[in-house]
C-alpha positions as CSV (number, residue, x, y, z in Angstrom):
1,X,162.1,49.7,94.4
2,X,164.9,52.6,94.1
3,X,162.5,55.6,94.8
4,X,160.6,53.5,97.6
5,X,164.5,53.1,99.3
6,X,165.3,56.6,98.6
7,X,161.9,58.1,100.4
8,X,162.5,55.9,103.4
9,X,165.9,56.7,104.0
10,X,165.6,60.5,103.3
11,X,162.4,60.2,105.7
12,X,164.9,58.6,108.4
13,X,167.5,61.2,107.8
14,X,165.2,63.7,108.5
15,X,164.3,62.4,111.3
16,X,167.2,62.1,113.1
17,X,168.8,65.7,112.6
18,X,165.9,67.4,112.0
19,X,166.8,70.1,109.5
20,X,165.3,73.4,109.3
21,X,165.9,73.5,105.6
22,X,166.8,71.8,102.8
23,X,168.5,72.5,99.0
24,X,168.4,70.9,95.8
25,X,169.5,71.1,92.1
26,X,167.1,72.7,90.1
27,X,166.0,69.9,86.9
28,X,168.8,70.7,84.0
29,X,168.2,68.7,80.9
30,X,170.5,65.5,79.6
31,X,171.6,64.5,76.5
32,X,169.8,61.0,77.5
33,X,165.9,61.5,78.5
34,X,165.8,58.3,80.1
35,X,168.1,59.2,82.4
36,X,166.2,62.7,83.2
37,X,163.3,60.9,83.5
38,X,164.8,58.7,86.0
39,X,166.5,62.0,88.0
40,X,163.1,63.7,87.6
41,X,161.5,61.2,89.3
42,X,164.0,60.5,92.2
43,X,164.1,64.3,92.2
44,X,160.1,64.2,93.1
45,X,160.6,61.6,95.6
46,X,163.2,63.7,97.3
47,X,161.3,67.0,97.1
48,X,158.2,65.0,98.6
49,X,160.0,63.8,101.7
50,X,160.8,67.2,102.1
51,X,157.9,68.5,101.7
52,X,155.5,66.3,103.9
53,X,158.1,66.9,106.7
54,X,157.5,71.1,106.1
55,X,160.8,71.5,105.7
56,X,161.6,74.5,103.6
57,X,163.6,73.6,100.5
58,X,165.4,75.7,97.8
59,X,166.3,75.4,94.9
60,X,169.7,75.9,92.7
61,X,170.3,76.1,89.1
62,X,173.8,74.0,88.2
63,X,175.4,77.6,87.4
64,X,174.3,78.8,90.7
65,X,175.4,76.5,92.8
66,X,178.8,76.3,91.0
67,X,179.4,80.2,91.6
68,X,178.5,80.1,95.4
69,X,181.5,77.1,95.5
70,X,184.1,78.4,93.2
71,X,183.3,82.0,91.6
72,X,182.7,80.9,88.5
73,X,179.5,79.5,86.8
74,X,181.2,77.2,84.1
75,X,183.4,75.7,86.5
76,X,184.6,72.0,85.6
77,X,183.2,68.9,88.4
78,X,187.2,68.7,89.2
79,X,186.7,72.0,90.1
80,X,183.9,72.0,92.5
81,X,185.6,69.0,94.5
82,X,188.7,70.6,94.9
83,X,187.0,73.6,96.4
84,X,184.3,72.1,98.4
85,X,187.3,69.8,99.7
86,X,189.4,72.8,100.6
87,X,186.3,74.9,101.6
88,X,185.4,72.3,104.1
89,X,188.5,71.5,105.2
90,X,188.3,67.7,104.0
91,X,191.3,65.1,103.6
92,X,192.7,66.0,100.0
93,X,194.1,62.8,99.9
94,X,190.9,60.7,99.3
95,X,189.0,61.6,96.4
96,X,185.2,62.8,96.8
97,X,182.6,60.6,94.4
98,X,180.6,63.1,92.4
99,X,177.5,62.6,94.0
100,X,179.3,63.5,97.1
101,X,180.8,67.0,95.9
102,X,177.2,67.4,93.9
103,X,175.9,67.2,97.4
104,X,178.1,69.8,99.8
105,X,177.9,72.3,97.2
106,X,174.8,72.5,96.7
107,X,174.7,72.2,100.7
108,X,177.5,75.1,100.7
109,X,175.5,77.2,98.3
110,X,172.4,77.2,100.2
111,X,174.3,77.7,103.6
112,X,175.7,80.6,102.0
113,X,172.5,82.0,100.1
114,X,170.8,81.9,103.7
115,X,173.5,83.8,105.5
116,X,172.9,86.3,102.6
117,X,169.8,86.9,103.1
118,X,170.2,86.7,106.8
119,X,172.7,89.8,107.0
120,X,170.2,91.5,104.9
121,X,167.6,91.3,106.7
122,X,169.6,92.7,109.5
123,X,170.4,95.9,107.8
């Protein structure tokens, strides 16, 4: 089953780097509800991992996360990879899959949401 594979391989990926934190896209709702049950659920899987590892996790709305990456909330997918690619310094050359950008900027939003609050604290 899909949500036993992605438990187990999240678990194993947690396992080897051992992160002190996590992100996530806060639930936005589709046109199809079959296919936001089936991201609620994988969602729930993920979170779970997480979770029973007590790794702290955070969560982004889509406009959020969009904003951290390229200034602007309504920012197109296109968009986001062409920023996250520059941002990170990746090959321009080889297009990102979606679920690939989707992941580093939320990744890049969180990193940069923590270093906020970081430098605050320090204040």
């Amino acid at each position: 089953m899909k949500l036993t594979s992605i438990y187990k391989r999240l678990s194993e990926l947690i396992e080897i780097y051992n992160p002190t934190s996590a992100s996530i896209e806060c639930i936005f709702h589709s046109v199809n509800p079959r296919s936001s049950l089936l991201l609620g659920h994988a969602r729930g899987v993920a979170i779970l991992a997480v979770n029973l590892a007590d790794i702290e996790i955070s969560e982004y709305s889509p406009n959020e996360i969009k904003s951290a990456v390229t200034g602007a909330g309504k920012a197109s997918k296109g968009q986001v990879c062409s920023m996250i690619q520059v941002l990170l310094n990746l090959d321009r050359s080889k297009k990102l899959k979606e679920d690939e950008s989707d992941a580093l900027a939320i990744a890049v939003c969180h990193a940069n949401t923590q270093n906020f609050f970081e430098r605050e604290k320090k204040l």
